[in-house]
DRENPA-3360 file (N, C-alpha, C; in nm, 2 decimals, always signed):
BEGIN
1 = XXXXXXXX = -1.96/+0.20/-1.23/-1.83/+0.19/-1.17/-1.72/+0.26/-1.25 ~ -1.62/+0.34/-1.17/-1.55/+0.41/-1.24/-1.38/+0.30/-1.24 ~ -1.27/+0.29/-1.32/-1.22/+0.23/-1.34/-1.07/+0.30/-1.24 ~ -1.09/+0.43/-1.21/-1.01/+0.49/-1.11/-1.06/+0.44/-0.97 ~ -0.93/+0.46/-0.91/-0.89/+0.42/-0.79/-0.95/+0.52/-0.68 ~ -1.05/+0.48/-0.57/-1.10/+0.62/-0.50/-1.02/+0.59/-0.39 ~ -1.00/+0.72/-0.31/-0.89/+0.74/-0.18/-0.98/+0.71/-0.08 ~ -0.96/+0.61/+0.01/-1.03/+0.57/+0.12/-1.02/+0.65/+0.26;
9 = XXXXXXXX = -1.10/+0.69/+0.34/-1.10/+0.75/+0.47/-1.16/+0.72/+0.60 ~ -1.09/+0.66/+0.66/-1.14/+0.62/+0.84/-1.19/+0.72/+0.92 ~ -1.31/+0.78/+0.92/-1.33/+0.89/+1.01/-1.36/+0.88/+1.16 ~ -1.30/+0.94/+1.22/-1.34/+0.88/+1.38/-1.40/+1.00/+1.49 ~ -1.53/+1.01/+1.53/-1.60/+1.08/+1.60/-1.73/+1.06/+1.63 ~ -1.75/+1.11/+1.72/-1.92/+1.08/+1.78/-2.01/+1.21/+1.79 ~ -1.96/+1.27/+1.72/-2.06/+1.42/+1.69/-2.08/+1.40/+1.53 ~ -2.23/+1.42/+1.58/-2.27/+1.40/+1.49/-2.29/+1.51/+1.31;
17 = XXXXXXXX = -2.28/+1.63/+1.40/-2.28/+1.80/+1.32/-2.11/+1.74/+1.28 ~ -2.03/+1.72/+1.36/-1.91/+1.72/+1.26/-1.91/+1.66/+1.18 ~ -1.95/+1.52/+1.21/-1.95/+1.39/+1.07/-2.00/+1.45/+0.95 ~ -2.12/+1.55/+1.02/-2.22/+1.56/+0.85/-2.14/+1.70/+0.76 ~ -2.06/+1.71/+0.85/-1.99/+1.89/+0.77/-1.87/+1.78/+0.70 ~ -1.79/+1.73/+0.78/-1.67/+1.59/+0.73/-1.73/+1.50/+0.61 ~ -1.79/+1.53/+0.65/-1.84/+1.39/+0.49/-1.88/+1.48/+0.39 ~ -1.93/+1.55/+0.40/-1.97/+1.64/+0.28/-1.85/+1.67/+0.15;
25 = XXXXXXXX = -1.77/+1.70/+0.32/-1.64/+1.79/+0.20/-1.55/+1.65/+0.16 ~ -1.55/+1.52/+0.22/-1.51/+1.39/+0.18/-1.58/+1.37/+0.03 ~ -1.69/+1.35/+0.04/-1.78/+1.32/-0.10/-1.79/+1.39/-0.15 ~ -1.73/+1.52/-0.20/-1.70/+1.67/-0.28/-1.51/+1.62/-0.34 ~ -1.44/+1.52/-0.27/-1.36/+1.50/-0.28/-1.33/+1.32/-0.34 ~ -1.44/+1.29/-0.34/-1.46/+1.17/-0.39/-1.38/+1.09/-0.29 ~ -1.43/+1.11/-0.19/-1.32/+1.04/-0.09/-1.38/+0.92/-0.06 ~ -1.41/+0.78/-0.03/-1.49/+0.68/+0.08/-1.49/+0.72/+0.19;
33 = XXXXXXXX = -1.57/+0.66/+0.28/-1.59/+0.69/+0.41/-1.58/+0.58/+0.51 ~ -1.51/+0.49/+0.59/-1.57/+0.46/+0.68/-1.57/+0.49/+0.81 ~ -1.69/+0.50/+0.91/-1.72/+0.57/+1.03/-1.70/+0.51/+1.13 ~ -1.62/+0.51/+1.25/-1.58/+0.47/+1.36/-1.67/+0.56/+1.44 ~ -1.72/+0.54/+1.58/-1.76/+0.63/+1.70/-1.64/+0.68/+1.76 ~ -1.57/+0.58/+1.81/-1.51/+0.58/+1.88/-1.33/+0.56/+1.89 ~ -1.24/+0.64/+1.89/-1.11/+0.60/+1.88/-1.08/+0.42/+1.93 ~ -1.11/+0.42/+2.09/-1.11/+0.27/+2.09/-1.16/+0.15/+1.95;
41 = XXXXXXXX = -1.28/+0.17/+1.93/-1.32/+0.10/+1.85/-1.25/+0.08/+1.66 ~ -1.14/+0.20/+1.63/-1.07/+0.24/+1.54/-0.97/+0.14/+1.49 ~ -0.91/+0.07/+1.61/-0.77/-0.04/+1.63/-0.75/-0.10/+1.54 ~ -0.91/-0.18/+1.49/-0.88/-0.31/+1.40/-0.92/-0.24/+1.26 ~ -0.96/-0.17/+1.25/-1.01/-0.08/+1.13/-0.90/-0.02/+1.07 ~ -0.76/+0.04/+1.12/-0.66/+0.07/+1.14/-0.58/-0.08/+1.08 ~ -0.59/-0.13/+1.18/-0.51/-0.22/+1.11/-0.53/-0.33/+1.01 ~ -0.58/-0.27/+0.94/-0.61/-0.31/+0.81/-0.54/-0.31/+0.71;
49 = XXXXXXXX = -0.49/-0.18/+0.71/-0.39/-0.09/+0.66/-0.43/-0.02/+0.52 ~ -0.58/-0.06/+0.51/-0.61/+0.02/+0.36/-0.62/+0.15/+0.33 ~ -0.65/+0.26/+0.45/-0.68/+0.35/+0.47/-0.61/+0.48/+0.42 ~ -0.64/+0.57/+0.33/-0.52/+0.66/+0.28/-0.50/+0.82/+0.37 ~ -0.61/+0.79/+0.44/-0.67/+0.89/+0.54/-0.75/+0.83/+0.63 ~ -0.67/+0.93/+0.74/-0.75/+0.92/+0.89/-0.80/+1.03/+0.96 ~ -0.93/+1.08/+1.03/-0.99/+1.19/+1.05/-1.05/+1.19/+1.17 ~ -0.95/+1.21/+1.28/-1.06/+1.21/+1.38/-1.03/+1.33/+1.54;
57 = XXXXXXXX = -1.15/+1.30/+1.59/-1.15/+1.41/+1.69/-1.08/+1.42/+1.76 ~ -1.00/+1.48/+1.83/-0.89/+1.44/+1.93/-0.95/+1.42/+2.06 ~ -0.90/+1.30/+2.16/-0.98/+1.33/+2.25/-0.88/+1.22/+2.37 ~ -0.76/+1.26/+2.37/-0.72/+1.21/+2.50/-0.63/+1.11/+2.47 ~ -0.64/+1.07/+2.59/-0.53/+0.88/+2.58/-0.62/+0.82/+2.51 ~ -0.72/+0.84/+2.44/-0.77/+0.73/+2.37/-0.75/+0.77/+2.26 ~ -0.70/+0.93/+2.17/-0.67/+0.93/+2.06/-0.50/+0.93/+2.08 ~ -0.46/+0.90/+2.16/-0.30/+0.95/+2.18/-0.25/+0.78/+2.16;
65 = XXXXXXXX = -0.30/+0.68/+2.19/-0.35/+0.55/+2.15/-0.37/+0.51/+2.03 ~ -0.46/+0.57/+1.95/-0.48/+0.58/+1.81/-0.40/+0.65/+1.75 ~ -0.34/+0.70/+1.73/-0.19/+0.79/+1.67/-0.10/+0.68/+1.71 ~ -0.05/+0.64/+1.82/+0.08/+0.52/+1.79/+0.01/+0.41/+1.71 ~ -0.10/+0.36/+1.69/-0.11/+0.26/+1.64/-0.13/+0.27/+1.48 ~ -0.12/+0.41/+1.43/-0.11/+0.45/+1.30/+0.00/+0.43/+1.28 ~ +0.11/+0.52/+1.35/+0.25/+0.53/+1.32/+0.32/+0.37/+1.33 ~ +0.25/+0.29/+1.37/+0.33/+0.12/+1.41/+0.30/+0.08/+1.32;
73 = XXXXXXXX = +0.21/+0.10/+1.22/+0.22/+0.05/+1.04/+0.31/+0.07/+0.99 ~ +0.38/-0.07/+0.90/+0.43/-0.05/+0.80/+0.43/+0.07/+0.76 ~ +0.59/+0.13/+0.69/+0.59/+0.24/+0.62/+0.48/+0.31/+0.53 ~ +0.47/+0.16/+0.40/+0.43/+0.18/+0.30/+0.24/+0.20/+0.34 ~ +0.24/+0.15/+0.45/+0.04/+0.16/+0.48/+0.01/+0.26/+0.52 ~ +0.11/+0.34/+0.61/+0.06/+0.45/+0.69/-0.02/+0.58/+0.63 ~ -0.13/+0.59/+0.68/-0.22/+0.71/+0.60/-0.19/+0.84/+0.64 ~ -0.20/+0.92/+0.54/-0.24/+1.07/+0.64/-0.32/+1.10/+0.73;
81 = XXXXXXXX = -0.28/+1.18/+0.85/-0.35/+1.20/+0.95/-0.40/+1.37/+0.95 ~ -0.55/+1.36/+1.01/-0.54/+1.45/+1.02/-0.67/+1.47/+1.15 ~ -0.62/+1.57/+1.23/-0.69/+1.56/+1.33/-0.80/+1.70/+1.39 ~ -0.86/+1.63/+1.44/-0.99/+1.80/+1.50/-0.95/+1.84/+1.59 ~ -0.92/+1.98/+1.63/-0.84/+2.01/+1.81/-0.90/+2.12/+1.83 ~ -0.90/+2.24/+1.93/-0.86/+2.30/+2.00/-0.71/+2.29/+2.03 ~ -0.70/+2.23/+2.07/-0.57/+2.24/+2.13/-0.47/+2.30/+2.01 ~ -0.32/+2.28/+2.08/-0.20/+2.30/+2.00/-0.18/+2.23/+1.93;
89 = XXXXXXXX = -0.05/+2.24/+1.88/+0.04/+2.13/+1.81/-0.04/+1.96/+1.84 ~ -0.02/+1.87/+1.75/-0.05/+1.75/+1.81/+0.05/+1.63/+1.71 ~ +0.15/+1.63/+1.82/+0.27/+1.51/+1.73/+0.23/+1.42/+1.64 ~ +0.24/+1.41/+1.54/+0.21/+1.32/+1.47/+0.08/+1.33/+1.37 ~ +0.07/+1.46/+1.39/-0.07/+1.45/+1.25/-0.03/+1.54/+1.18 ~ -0.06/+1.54/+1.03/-0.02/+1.57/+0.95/-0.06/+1.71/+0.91 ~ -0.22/+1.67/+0.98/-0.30/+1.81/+0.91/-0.37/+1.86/+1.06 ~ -0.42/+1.98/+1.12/-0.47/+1.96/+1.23/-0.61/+2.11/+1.18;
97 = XXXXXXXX = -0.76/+2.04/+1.23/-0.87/+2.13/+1.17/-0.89/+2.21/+1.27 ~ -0.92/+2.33/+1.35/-0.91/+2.38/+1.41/-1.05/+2.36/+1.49 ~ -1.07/+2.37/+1.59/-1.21/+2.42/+1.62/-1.25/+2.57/+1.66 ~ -1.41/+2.61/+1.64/-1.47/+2.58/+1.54/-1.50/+2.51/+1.42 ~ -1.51/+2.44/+1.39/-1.50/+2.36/+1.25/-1.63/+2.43/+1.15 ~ -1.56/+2.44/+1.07/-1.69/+2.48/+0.94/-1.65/+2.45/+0.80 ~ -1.76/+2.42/+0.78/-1.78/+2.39/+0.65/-1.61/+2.45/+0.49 ~ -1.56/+2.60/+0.53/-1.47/+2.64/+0.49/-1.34/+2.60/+0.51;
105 = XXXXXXXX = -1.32/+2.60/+0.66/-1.22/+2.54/+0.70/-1.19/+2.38/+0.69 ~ -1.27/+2.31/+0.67/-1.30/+2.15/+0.66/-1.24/+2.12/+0.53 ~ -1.29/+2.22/+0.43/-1.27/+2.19/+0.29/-1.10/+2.25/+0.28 ~ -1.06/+2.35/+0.36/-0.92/+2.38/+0.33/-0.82/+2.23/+0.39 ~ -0.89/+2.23/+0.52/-0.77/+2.12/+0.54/-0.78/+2.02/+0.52 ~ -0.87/+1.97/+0.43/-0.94/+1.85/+0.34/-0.81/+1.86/+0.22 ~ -0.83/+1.98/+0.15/-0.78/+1.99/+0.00/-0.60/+1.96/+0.07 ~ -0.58/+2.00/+0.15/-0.45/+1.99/+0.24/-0.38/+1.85/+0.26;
113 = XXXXXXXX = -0.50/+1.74/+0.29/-0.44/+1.63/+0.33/-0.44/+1.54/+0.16 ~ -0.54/+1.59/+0.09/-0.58/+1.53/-0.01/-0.41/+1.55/-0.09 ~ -0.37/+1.66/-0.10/-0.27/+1.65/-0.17/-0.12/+1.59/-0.11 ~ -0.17/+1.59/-0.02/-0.08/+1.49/+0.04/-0.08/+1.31/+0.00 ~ -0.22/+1.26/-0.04/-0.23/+1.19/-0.01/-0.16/+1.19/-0.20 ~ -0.21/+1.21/-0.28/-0.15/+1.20/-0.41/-0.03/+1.19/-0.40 ~ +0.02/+1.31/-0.33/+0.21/+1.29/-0.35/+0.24/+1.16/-0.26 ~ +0.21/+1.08/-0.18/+0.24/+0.97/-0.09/+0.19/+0.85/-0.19;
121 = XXXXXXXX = +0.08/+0.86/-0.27/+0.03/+0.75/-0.39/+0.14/+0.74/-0.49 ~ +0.18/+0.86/-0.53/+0.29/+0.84/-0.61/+0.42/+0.80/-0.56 ~ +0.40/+0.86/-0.47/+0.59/+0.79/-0.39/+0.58/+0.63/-0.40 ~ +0.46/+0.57/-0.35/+0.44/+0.45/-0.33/+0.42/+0.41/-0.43 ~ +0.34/+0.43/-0.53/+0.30/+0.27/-0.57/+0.36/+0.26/-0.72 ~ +0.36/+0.14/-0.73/+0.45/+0.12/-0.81/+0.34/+0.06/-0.99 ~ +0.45/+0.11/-1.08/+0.32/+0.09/-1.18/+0.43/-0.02/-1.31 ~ +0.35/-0.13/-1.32/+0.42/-0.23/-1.39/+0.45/-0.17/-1.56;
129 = XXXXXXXX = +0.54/-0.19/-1.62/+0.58/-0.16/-1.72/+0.64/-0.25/-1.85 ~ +0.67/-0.33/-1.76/+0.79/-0.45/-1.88/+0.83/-0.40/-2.04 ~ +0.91/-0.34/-1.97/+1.03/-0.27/-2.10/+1.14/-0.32/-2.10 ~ +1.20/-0.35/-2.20/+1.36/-0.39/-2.24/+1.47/-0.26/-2.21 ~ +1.54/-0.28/-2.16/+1.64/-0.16/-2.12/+1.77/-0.17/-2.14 ~ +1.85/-0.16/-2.09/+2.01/-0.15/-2.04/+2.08/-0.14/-1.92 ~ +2.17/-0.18/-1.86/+2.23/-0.10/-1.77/+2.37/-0.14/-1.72 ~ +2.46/-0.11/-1.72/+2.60/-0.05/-1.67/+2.64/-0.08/-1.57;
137 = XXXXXXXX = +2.72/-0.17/-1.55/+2.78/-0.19/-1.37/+2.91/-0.11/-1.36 ~ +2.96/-0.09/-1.25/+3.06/-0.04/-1.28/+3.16/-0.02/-1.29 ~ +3.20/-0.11/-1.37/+3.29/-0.16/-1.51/+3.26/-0.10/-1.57 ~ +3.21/-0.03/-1.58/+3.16/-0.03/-1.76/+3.10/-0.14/-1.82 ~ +3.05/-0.25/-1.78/+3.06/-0.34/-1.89/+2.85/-0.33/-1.89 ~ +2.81/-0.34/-2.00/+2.66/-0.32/-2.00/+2.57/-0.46/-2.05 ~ +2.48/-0.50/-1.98/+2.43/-0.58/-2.06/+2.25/-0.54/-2.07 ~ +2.12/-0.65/-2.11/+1.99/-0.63/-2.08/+1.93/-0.62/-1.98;
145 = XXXXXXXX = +1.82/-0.54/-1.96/+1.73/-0.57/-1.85/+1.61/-0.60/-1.89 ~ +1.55/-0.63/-1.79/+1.39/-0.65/-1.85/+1.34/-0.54/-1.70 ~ +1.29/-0.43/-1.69/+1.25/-0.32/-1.62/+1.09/-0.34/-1.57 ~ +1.03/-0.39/-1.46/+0.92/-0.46/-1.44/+0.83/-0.38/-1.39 ~ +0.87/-0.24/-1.31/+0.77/-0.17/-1.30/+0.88/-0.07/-1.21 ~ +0.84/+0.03/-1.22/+0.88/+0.20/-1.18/+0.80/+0.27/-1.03 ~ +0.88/+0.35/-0.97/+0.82/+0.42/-0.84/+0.87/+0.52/-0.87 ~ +0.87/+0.64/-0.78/+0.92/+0.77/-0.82/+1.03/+0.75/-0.73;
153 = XXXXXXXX = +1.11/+0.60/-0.65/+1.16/+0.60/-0.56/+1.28/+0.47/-0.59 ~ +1.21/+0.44/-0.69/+1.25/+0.25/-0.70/+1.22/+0.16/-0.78 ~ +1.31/+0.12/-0.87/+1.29/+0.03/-1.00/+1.28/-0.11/-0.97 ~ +1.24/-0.23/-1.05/+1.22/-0.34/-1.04/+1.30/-0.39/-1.17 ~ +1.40/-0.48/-1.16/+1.41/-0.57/-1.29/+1.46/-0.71/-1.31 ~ +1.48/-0.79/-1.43/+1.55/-0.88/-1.41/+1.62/-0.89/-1.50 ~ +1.69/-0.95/-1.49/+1.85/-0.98/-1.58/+1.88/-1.09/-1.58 ~ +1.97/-1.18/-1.67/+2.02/-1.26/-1.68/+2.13/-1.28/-1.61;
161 = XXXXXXXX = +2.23/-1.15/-1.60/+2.35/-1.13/-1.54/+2.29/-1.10/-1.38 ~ +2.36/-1.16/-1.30/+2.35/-1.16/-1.13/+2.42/-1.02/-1.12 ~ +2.35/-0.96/-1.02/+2.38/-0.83/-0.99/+2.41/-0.87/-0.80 ~ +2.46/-0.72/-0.75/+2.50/-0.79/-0.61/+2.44/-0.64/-0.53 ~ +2.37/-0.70/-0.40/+2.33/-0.56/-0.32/+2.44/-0.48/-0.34 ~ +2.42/-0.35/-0.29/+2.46/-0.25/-0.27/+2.56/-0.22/-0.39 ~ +2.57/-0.27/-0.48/+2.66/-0.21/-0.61/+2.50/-0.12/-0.71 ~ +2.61/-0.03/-0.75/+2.55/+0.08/-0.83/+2.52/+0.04/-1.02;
169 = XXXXXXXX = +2.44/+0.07/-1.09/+2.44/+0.09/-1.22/+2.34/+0.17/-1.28 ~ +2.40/+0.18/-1.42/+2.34/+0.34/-1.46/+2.24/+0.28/-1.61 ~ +2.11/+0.29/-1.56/+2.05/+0.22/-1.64/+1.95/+0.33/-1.76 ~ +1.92/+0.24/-1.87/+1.83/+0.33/-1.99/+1.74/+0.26/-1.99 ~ +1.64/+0.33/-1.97/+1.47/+0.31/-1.96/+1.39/+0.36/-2.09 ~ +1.37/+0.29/-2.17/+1.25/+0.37/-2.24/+1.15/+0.34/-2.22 ~ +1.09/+0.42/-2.21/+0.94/+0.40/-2.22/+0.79/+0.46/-2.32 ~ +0.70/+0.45/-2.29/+0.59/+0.46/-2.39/+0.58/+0.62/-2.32;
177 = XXXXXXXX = +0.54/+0.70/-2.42/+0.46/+0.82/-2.43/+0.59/+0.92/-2.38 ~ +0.70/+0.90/-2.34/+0.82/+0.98/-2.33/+0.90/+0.98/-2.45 ~ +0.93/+1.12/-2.46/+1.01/+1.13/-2.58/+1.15/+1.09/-2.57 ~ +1.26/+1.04/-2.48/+1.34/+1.01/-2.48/+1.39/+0.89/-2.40 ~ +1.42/+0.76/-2.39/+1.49/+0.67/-2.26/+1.53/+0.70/-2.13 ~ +1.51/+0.67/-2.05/+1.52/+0.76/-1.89/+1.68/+0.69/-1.87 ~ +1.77/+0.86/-1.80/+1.90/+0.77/-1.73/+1.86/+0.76/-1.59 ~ +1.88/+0.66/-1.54/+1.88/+0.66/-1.42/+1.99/+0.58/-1.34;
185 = XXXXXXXX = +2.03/+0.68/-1.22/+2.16/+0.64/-1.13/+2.09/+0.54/-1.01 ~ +2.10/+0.39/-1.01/+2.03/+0.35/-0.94/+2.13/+0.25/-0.82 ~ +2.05/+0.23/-0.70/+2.17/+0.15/-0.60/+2.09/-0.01/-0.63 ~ +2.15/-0.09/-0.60/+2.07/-0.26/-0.55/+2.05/-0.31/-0.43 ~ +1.91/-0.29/-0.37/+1.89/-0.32/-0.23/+1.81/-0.45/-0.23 ~ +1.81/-0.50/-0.31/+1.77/-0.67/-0.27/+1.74/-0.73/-0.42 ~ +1.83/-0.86/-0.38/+1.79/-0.96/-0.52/+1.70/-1.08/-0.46 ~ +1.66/-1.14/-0.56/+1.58/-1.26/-0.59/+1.62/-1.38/-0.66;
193 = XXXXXXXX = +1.60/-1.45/-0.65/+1.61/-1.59/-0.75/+1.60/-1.55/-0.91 ~ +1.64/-1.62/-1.04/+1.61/-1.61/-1.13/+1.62/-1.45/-1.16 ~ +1.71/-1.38/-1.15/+1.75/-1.22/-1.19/+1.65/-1.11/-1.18 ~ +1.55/-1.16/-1.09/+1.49/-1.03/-1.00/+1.58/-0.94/-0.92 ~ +1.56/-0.80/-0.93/+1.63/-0.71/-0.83/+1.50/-0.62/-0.84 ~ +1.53/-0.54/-0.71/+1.52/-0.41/-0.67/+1.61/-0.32/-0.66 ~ +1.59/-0.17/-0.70/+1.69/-0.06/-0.71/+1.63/+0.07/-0.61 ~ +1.71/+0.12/-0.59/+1.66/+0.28/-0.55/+1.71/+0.34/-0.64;
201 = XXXXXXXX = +1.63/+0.49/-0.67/+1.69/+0.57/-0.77/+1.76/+0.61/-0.71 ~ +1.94/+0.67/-0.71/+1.98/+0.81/-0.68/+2.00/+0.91/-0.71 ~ +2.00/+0.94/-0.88/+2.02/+1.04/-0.91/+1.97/+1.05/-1.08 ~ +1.92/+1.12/-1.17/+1.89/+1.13/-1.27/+1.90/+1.23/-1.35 ~ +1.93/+1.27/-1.44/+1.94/+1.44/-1.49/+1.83/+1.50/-1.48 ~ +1.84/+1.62/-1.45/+1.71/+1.68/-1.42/+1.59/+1.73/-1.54 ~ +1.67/+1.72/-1.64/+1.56/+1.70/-1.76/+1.52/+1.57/-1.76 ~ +1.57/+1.42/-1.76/+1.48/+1.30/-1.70/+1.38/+1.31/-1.63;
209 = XXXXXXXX = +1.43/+1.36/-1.51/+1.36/+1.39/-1.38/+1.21/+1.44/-1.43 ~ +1.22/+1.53/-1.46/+1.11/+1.65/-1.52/+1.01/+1.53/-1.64 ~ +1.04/+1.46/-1.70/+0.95/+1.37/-1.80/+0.94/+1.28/-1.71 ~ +1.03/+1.20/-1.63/+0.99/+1.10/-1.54/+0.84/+1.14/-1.40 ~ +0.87/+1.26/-1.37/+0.77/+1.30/-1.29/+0.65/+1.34/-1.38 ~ +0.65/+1.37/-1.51/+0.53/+1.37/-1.59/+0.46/+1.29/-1.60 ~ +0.54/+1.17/-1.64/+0.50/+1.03/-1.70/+0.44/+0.94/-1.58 ~ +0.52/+0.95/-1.42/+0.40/+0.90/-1.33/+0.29/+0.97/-1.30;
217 = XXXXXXXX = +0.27/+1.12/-1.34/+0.13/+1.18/-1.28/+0.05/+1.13/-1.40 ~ +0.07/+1.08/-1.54/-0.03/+1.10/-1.64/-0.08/+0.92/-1.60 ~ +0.02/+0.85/-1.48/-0.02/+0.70/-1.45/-0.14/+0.69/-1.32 ~ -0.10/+0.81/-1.25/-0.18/+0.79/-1.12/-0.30/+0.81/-1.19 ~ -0.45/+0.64/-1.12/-0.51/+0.66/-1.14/-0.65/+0.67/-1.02 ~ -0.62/+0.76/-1.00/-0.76/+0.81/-0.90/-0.85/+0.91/-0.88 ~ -0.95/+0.90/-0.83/-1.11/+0.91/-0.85/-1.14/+1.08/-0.87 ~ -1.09/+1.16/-0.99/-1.14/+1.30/-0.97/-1.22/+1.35/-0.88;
225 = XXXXX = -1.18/+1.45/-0.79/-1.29/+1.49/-0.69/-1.35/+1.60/-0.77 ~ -1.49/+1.64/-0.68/-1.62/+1.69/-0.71/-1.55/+1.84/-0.74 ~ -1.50/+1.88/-0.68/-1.43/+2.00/-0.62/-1.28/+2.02/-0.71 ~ -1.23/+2.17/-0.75/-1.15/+2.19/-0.75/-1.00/+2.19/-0.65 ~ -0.93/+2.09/-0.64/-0.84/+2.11/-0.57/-0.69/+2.17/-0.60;
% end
């Protein structure tokens, strides 16, 4: 057992030459698999919401069905999509494989969703920290934080001092393996009991920026694939 996180994949089709060309380049990607026939049969598998990727044939009101019921997940569940066509354009997927399908092409727009799916891992998730900090209301007046865990989107902390939605403060983060305390311009979009908040970031110097975006890729932990991506 490997201690990284593998990216999970809903595949959905009933050909069976595609599945075995799709899975290939999945398990070259260290992807999981699980296998649907059928778009219908996809619904409850879908709503699960574990899925980091979705892959399936296009094939009518029964996948035009399965696309809204992707998109009606929660923000934070929603997977990459990516679909098999002929056809044109197809609203709502992310990545579209062309047919013919082969083995080269599979792997391009594999490596295509895959990097998708890292930059969406990192947007999301959030990685616990508990560091002692600072931060600044604005007054000026500064007191502690306790900084509970970091997103590339959104801080977590608590304080002793009550803080109030939508007021702003400009907080210092240090952290392990960064050479300097992070500034961050952050808003308050919801408190808790006992000096829990949440923050969105707005704005940070862009040399922060640059070690903050270091310091969550050296955190993301998931499953090296087989393949160069």
């Amino acid at each position: 057992m490997t201690p990284e996180m593998a990216f999970e994949c809903l595949f959905v089709s009933r050909d069976v030459t595609l599945y075995t060309t799709i899975h290939r380049v999945l398990r070259n990607l260290s992807i999981a698999v699980e296998h649907c026939l059928r778009c219908s049969d996809a619904h409850q598998a879908i709503a699960k919401g574990t899925h980091d990727l979705v892959v399936f044939n296009w094939d009518g009101d029964a996948s035009s069905d399965l696309m809204r019921a992707i998109w009606s997940l929660p923000k934070k569940k929603k997977p990459t999509i990516m679909v098999i066509s002929d056809e044109g354009a197809i609203p709502g997927a992310h990545v579209i494989l062309r047919k013919p399908v082969t083995l080269e092409s599979s792997t391009d727009a594999l490596k295509t969703a895959y990097a998708r799916m890292l930059l969406d891992h990192r947007l999301h998730a959030r990685r616990a920290v508990m560091v002692e900090g600072t931060a600044e209301d604005q007054n000026g007046y500064t007191f502690p934080i306790t900084v509970t865990d970091l997103s590339d989107g959104g801080v977590g902390i608590t304080s002793r001092i009550s803080v109030v939605v939508g007021s702003s403060l400009l907080l210092k983060v240090p952290l392990r393996e960064a050479p300097m305390p992070l500034d961050l311009h952050v808003r308050v979009v919801w408190t808790r009991r006992y000096g829990a908040a949440g923050c969105e970031i707005v704005n940070m110097p862009p040399v922060h920026r640059s070690i903050f975006q270091d310091w969550l890729k050296s955190k993301i932990r998931v499953k090296k694939p087989l393949i160069s991506v």
